[in-house]
Biotite code that builds the C-alpha atoms (Angstrom):
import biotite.structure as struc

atoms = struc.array([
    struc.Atom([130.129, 4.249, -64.901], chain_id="A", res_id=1, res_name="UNK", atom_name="CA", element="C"),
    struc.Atom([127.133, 4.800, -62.585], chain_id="A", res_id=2, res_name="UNK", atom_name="CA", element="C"),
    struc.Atom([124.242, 6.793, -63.562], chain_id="A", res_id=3, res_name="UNK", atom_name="CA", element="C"),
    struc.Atom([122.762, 8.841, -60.656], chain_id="A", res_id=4, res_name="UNK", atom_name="CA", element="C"),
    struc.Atom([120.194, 11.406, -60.971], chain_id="A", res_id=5, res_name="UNK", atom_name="CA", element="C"),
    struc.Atom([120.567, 14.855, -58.915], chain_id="A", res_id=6, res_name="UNK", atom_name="CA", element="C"),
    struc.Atom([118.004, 17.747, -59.638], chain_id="A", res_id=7, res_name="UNK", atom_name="CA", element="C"),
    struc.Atom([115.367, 19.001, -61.657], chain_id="A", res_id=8, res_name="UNK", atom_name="CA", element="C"),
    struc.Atom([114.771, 21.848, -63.679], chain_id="A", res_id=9, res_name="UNK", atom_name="CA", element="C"),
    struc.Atom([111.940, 22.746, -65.718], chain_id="A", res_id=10, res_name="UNK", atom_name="CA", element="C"),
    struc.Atom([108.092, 23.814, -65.749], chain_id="A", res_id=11, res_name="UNK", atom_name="CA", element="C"),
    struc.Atom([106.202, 20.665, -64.922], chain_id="A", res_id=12, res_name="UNK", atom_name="CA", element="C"),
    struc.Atom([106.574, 20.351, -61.159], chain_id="A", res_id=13, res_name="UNK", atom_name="CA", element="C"),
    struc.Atom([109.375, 18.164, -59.590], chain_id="A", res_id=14, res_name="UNK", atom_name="CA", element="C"),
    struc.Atom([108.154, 14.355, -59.885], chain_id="A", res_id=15, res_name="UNK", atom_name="CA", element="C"),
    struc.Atom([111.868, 13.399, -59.374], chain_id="A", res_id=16, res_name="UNK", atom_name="CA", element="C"),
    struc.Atom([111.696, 14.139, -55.694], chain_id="A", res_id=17, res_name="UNK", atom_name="CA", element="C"),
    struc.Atom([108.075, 14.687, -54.982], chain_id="A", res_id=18, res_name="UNK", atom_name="CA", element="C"),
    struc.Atom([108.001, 15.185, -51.085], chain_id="A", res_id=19, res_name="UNK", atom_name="CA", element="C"),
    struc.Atom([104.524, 13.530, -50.655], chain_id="A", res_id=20, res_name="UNK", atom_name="CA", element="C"),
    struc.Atom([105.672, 10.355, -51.729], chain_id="A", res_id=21, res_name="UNK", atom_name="CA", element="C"),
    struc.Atom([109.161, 10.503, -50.873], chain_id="A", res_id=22, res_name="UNK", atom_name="CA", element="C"),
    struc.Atom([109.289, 6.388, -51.288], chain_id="A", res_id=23, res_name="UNK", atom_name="CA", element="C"),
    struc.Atom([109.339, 7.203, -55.137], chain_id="A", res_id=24, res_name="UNK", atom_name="CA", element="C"),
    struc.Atom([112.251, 9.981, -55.501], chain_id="A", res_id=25, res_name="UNK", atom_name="CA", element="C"),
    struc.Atom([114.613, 9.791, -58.345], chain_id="A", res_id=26, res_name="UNK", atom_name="CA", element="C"),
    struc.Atom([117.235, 11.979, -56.985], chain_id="A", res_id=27, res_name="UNK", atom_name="CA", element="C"),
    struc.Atom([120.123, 10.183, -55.637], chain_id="A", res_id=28, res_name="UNK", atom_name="CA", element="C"),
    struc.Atom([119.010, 6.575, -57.031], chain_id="A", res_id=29, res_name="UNK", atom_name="CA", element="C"),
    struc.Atom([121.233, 4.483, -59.860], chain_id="A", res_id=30, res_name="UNK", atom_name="CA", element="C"),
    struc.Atom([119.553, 4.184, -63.529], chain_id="A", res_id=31, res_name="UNK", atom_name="CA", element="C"),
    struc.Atom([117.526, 1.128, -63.565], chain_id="A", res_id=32, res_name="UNK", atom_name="CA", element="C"),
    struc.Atom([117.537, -1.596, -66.736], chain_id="A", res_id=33, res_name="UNK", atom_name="CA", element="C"),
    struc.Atom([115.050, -4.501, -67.666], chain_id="A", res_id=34, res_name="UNK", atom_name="CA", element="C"),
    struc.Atom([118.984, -6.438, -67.055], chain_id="A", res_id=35, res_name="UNK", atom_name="CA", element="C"),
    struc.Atom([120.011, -4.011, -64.349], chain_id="A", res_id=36, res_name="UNK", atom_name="CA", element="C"),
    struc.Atom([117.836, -3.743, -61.463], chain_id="A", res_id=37, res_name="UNK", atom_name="CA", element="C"),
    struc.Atom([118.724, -0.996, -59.179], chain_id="A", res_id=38, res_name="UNK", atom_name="CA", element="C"),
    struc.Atom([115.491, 0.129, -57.806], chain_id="A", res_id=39, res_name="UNK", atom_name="CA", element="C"),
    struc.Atom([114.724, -0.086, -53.826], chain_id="A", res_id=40, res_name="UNK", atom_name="CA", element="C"),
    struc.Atom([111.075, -2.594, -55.409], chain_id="A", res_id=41, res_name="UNK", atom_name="CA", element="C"),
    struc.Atom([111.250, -6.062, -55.087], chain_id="A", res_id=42, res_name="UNK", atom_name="CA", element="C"),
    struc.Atom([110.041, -5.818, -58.273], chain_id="A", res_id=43, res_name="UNK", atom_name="CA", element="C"),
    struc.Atom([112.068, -4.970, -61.546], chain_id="A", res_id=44, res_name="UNK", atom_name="CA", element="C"),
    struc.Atom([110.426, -1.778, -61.972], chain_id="A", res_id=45, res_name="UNK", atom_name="CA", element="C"),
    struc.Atom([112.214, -1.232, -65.614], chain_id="A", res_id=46, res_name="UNK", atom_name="CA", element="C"),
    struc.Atom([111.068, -4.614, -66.164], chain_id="A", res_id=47, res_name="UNK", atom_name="CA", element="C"),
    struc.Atom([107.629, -4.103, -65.178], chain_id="A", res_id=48, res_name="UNK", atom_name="CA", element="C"),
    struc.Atom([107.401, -0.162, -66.310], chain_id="A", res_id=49, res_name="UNK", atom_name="CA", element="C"),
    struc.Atom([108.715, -1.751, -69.694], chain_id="A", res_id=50, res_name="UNK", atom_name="CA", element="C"),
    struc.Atom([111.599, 1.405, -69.229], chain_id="A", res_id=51, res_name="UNK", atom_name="CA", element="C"),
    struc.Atom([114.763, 2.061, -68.039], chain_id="A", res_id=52, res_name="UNK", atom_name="CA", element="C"),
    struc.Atom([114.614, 5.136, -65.338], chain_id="A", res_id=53, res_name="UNK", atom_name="CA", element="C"),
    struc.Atom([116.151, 6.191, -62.316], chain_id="A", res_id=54, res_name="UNK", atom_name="CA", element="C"),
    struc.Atom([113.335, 4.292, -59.633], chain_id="A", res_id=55, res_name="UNK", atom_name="CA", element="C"),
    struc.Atom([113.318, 4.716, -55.735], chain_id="A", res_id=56, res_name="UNK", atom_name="CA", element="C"),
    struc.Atom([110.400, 2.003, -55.404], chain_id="A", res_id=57, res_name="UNK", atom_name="CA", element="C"),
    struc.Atom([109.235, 2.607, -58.351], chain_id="A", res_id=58, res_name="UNK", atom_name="CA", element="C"),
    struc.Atom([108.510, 6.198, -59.251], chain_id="A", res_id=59, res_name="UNK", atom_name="CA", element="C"),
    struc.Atom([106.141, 9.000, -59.680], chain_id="A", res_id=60, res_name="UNK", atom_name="CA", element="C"),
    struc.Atom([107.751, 10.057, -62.986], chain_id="A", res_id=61, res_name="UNK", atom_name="CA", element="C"),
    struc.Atom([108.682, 7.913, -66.299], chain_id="A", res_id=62, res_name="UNK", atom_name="CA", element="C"),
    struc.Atom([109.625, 9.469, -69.354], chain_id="A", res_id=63, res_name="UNK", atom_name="CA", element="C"),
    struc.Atom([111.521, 6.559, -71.001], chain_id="A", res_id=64, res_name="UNK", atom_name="CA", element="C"),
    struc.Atom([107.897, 4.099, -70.613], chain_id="A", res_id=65, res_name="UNK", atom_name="CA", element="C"),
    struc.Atom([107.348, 2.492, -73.812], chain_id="A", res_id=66, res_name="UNK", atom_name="CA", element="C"),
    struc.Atom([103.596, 3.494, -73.499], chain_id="A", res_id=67, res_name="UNK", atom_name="CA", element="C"),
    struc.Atom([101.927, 5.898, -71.562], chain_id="A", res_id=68, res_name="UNK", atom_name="CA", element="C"),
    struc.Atom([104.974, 8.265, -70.132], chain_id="A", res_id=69, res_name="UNK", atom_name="CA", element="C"),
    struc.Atom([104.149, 9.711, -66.923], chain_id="A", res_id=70, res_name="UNK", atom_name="CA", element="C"),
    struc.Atom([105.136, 12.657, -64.537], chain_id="A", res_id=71, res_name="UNK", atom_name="CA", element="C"),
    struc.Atom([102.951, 13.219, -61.341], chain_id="A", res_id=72, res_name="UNK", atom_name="CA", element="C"),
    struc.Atom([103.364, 15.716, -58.483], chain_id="A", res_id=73, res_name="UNK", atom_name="CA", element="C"),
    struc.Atom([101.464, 16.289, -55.337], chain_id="A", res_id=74, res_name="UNK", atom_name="CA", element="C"),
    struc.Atom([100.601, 19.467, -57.091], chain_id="A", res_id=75, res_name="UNK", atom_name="CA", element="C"),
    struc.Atom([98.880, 17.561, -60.163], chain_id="A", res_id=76, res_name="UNK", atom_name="CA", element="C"),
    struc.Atom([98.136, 14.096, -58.469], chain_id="A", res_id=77, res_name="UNK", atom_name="CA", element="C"),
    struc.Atom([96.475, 12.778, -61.543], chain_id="A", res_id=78, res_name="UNK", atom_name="CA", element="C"),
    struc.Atom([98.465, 10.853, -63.783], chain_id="A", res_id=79, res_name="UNK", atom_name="CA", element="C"),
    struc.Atom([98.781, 12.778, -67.368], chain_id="A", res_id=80, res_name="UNK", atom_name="CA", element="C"),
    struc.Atom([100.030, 11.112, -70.531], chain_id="A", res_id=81, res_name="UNK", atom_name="CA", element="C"),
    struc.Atom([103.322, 13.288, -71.505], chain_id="A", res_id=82, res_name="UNK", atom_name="CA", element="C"),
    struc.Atom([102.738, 14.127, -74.990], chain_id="A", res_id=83, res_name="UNK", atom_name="CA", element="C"),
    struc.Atom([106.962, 15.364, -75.791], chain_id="A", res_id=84, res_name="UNK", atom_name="CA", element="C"),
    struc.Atom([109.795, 15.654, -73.016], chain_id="A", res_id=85, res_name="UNK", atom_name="CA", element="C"),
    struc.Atom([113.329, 16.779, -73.689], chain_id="A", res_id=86, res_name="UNK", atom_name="CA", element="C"),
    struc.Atom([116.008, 15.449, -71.333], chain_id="A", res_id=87, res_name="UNK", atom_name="CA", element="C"),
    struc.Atom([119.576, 16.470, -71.207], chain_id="A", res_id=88, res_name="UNK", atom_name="CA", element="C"),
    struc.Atom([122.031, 14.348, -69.444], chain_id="A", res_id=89, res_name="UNK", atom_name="CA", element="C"),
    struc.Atom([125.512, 15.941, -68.563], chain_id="A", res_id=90, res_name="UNK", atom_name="CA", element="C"),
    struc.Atom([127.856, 13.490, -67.137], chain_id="A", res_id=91, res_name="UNK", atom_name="CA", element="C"),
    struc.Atom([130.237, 14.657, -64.403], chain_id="A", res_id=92, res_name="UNK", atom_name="CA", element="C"),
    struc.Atom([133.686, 12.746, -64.481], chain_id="A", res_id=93, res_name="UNK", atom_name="CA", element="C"),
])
């Protein structure tokens, strides 16, 4: 089964496909492991991000970090700490 991410809902501004830094979208792009490198880097950016996440070359957004959880937009370019997210995943078969 392949994990691909399409869309974003919610309140915080859309870091998964952030048009000023298009090099970083999430939509479209494969769920990237420490063990299963997927990302367009020629890094391991799970590896390095210490968090799986679905990474273009790396990413403007990463909720699963082990510290410091990110989610930037061209609209809020600084990089806050996210205190609590809530992701639902529905799988399509």
């Amino acid at each position: 089964m392949t994990l691909i991410v399409a869309g974003y809902s919610g309140d915080a501004g859309d870091a998964m496909a952030d048009a000023a830094e298009p090099q970083w979208n999430s939509n479209g792009k494969v769920f990237s492991t420490r063990f299963t490198d997927n990302d367009q880097s020629a890094d391991n950016c799970a590896q390095t991000n210490q968090g799986g996440w679905w990474y273009g070359d790396c990413s403007s957004s990463q909720l699963n970090k082990k510290t410091d959880s990110f989610w930037t937009t061209a609209a809020q370019p600084t990089t806050p700490d996210v205190q609590a997210s809530h992701m639902l995943i529905r799988i399509n078969y």
